[in-house]
N, C-alpha and C positions, 0 to 999 in steps of 0.2 A: 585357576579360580573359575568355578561359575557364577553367572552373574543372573540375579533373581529379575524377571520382569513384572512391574506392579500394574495392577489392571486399574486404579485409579487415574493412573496415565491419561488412561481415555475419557475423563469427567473433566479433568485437568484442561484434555485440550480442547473439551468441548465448551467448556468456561472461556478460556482467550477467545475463542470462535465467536463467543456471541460480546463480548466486550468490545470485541474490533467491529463487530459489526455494529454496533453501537454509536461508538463513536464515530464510525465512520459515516454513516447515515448524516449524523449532526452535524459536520465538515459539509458534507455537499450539496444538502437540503435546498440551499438558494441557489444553486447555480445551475440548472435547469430550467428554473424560471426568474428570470433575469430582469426581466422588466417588469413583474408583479411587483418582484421583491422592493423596486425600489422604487415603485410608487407606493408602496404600503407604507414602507419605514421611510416615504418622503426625503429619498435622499437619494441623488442620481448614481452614486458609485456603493449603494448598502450592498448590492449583490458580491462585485469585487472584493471587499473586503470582509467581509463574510467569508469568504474565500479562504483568500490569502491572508487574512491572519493565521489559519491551519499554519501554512507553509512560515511564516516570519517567526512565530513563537515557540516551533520547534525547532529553533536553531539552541537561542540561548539555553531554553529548559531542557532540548534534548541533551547537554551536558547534565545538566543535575540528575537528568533521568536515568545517563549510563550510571553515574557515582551511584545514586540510590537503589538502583536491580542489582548490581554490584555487590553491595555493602548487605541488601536488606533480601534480595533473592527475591523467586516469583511472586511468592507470598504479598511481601512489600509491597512490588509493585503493582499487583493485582488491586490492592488494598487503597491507595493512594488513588490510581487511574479510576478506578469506579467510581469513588467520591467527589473527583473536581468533575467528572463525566458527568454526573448525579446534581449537584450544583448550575452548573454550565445550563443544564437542559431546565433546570428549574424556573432561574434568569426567562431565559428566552420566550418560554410559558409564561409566565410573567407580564411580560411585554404584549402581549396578544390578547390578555383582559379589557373589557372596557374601560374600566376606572384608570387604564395608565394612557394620558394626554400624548395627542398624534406627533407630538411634538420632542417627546421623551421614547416615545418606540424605540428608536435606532439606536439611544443610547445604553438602554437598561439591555435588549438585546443583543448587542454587539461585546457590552459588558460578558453576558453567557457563552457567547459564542467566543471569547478569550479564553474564560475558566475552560470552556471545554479544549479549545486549542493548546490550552497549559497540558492537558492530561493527556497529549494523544502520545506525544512519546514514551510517555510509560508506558504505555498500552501498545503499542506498535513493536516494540522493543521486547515483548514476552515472546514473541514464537520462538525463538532460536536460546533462550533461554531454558525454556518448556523442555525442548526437542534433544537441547545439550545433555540435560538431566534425569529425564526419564524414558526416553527413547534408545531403544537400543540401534547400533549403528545402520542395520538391516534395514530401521523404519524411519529414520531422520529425516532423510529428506519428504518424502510422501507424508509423514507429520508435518513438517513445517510448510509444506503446502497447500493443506490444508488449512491451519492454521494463518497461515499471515495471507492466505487470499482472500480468507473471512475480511477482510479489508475491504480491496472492489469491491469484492460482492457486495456489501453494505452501500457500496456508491452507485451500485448499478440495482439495488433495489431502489434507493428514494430516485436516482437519476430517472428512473420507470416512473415512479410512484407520485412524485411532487408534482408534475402535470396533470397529471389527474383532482388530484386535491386543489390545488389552485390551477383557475385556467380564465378563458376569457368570461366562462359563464359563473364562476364565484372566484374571482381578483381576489376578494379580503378572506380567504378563508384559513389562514395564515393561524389559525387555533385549532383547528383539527392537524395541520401539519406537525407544528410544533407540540403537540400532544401525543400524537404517534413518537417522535422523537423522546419525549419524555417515557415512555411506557414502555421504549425499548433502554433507555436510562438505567428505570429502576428494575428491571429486569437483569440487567449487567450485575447492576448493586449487589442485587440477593444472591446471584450463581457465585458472583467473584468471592464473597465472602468465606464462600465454601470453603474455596482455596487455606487448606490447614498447614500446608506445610511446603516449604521449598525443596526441598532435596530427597529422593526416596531415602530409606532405611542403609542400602546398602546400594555400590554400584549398579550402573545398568550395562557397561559397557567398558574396555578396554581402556581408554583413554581416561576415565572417571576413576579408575581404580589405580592409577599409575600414581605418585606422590611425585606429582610439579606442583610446586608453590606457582599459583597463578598471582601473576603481577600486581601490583598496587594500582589504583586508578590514573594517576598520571605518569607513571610507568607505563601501563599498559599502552595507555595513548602514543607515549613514545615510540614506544615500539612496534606498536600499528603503521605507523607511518614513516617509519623507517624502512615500511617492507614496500620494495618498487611496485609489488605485484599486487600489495593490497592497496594503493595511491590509486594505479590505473582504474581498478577496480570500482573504486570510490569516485572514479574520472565519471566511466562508463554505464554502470551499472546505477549509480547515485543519478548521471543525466538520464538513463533512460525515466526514474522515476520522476524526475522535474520536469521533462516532457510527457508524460502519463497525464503528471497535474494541469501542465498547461495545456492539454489536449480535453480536459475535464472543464475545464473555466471557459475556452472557446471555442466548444463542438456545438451547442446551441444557438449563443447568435449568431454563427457564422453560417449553419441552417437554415435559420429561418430569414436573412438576409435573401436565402436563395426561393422562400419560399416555402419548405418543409414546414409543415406544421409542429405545433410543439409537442406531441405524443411523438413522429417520428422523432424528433431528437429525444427522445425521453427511450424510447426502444432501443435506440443506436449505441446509447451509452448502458445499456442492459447486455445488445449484443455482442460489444465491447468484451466484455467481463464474462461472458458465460461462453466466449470460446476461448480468450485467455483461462478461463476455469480448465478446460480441455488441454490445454497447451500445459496449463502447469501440472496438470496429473499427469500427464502422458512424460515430462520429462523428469518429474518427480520418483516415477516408478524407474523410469532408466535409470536413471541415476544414484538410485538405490540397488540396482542389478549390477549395473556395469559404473562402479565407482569412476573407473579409470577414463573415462568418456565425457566427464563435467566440462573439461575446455573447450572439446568441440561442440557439445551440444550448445555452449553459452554463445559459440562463435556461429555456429551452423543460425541459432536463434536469432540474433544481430542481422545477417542477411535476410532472412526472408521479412523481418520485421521492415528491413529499411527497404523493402518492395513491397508494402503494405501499406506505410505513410507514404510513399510515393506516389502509389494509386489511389490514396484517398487525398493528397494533396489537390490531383489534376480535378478529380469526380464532385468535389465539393467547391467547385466554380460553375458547375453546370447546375440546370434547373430540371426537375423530373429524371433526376437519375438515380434511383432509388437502389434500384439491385446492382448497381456500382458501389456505391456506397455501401452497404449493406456487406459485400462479396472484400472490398479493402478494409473494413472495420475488423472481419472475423479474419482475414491472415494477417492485419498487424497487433488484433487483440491475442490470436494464438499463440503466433513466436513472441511479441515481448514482454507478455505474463508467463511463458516458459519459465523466461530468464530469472525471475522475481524471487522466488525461493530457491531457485539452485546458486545464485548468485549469494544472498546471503549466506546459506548453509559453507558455500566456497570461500566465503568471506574469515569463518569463525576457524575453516579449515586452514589458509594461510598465515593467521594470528594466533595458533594455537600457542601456548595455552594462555593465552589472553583473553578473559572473561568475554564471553557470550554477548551482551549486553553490548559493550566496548566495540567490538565490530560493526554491529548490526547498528549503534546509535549513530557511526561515525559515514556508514554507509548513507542513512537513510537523512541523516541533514544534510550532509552534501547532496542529497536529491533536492531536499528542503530551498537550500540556495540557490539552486540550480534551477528549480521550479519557478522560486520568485524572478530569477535575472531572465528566464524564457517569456514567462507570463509580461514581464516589461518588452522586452525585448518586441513580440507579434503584438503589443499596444500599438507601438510606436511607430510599426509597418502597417498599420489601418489604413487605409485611404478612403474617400470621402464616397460614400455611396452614389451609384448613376442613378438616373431619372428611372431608367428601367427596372432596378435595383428596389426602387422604395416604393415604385408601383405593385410590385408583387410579393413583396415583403409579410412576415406573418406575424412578425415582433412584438410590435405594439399599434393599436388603433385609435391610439392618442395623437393628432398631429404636434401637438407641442415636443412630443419626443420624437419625431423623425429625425432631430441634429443627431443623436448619436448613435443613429442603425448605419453602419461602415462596412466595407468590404474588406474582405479576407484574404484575397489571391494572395498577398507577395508575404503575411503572416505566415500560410499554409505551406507555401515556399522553405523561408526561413529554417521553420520547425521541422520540416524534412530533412535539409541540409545537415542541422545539429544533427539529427539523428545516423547519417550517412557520417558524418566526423566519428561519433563516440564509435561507431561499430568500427570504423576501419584501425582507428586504434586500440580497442578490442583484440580485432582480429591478427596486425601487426605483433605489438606487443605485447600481450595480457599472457603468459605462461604460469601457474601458479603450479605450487609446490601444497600437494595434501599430507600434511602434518599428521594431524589428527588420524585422520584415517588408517596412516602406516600404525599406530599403533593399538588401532582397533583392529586391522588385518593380523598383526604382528599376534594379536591376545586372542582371536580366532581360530590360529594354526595351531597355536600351543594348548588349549581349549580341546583341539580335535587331535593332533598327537597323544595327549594326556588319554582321553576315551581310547584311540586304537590301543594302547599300551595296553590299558585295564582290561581291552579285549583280548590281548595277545595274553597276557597273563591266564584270564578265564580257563581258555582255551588249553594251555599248557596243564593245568593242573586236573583239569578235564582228562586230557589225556593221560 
């Protein structure tokens, strides 16, 4: 059989592109500026949770969201995700009017910033659905690379961007912020809507064309997690994303604790993402060459990652260490945004043929939970800031708030450890079995037997 490729593919995935980038702006808008945030909305912890509701609210709904990509395909969840996105960011704008009382801030926006935390798993949850569907097996991975990094990238533009907007010399400007969010909202809206159809016409690919009854929704889950290989996986690959987020929530105060002003952290978490962008291309393309290579690259990625957090562990105790920092951000943004779409894509491959959706939900809340229990976890190892500490400090110039500018070391610690644990059990255990792939290779060979025939034919009658 040959399989037709649809050039819509590519508006398809230029749509999720900018949806994730959307929402993901809206996720991480306050946590770059940490202490604006919550002297604006007059509340010592709005930045935190702002945050971390992201991470808490995609646990539960990330269940509803496999069942509904599921059931209802890209379409659906295109449809769904841009609308609470679209809402959420409305909320927030809202809040930043004059006429809404200093006192009511926190709530009507924190209210928006839930609607939008409700929509990110729909939305996070399309690339490996997108990529199942219309992607032929050639370009999957290097699709879905694209596609689900459109994520960072959305947090390492406002992580740049929001210090500039609000900073020491306009603190309340907190309506131009959430305006840009908004405009990247209904921008989402209008592209997603595009989205006409779930499924091409006909096959794209080997494994699409093959008649498996894919599982029922709690089926599938069963039997996700009945695979050892895809547990680890959700061990490993789920923590490194829970450590991404708690790396996103504590790379600024922990910065300007030392002193960094708030543009550098605002670059650092840019630099972050735009050599992770490198890392994920570079092993997206491998791994669309050399199928067979996915274990080691994910393992080869895990090492150099956990010599990356290490060196930005020790560098971000020192004061004026900029090109240390800068030099351990960009080898542990490379190798563990590597991991990030070949991980998924490996994910959909062990559970095959267990819906798209199903893998990729089950992978990224277990980042989810994982995120939340890290982001507690480096609270709780705060310790109380020295005298030296709050003299050079860049956080806030409010003395009433100096109680809660705290030091970092044994947090920074910590969150490396974790990361040396997930990789070694990675590295140990994690052997997967590419499912899917054998019979996209399988419907290849037979594809190019079929053509040599037709040629050998030609040629006979030729003669």
């Amino acid at each position: 059989e040959e399989f037709t490729q649809y050039r819509r593919r590519y508006w398809y995935a230029l749509v999720v592109i900018i949806i994730n980038l959307s929402n993901a702006m809206t996720w991480i808008s306050f946590a770059p500026i940490t202490f604006h945030t919550n002297a604006y909305y007059d509340f010592d912890y709005a930045a935190i949770l702002f945050n971390v509701v992201f991470m808490v609210f995609s646990i539960p709904f990330g269940f509803v969201a496999v069942f509904f990509i599921d059931k209802f395909g890209l379409r659906g969840g295109c449809y769904f995700g841009v609308v609470l996105n679209l809402i959420g960011n409305a909320l927030r704008l809202i809040a930043s009017l004059d006429f809404v009382p200093i006192d009511a801030r926190f709530a009507v926006a924190f209210t928006g910033q839930s609607i939008a935390a409700i929509s990110q798993p729909f939305i996070m949850y399309l690339p490996t659905k997108l990529t199942g569907f219309w992607f032929p097996d050639s370009q999957r991975n290097i699709a879905n690379t694209l596609t689900s990094m459109s994520n960072p990238v959305g947090i390492a533009i406002m992580y740049s961007m929001a210090p500039q907007i609000v900073n020491k010399q306009m603190p309340e400007n907190f309506l131009v912020l959430n305006g840009i969010t908004m405009g990247m909202a209904v921008l989402a809206f209008i592209t997603g809507i595009t989205v006409l159809s779930s499924e091409p016409p006909t096959p794209v690919s080997g494994s699409k064309a093959v008649n498996h009854d894919t599982p029922s929704f709690w089926a599938g889950i069963k039997k996700a997690c009945r695979s050892r290989a895809f547990l680890l996986l959700c061990l490993s690959l789920g923590g490194g994303v829970g450590l991404f987020n708690a790396l996103y929530n504590n790379l600024q105060p922990a910065l300007c604790t030392k002193g960094y002003s708030e543009t550098f952290a605002g670059i650092m978490g840019a630099v972050l993402i735009a050599s992770g962008l490198v890392g994920a291309a570079v092993a997206g393309i491998v791994t669309d060459m050399k199928k067979a290579w996915t274990e080691y690259i994910m393992k080869l990625a895990f090492v150099v990652a956990a010599i990356g957090a290490a060196s930005l562990s020790v560098a971000i105790n020192y004061e004026g260490m900029e090109w240390w920092i800068v030099l351990s951000i960009c080898i542990f943004g490379f190798a563990g945004f590597a991991l990030y779409p070949v991980g998924l894509e490996t994910g959909v491959e062990i559970t095959y043929p267990v819906a798209e959706a199903t893998s990729t939900g089950l992978i990224i809340m277990s980042g989810q939970i994982q995120g939340v229990l890290y982001v507690f976890i480096t609270a709780i190892l705060n310790t109380k800031a020295t005298s030296h500490e709050l003299g050079v400090q860049t956080c806030t110039e409010n003395a009433s708030e100096l109680s809660i500018i705290v030091g970092w070391k044994y947090s920074f610690l910590a969150w490396e450890a974790f990361i040396v644990i997930l990789g070694v059990i990675c590295i140990i255990f994690f052997h997967p079995k590419l499912r899917r792939m054998a019979l996209d290779v399988g419907s290849d060979a037979r594809q190019e037997l079929n053509r040599n025939e037709e040629i050998a034919v030609i040629d006979l009658q030729d003669n």
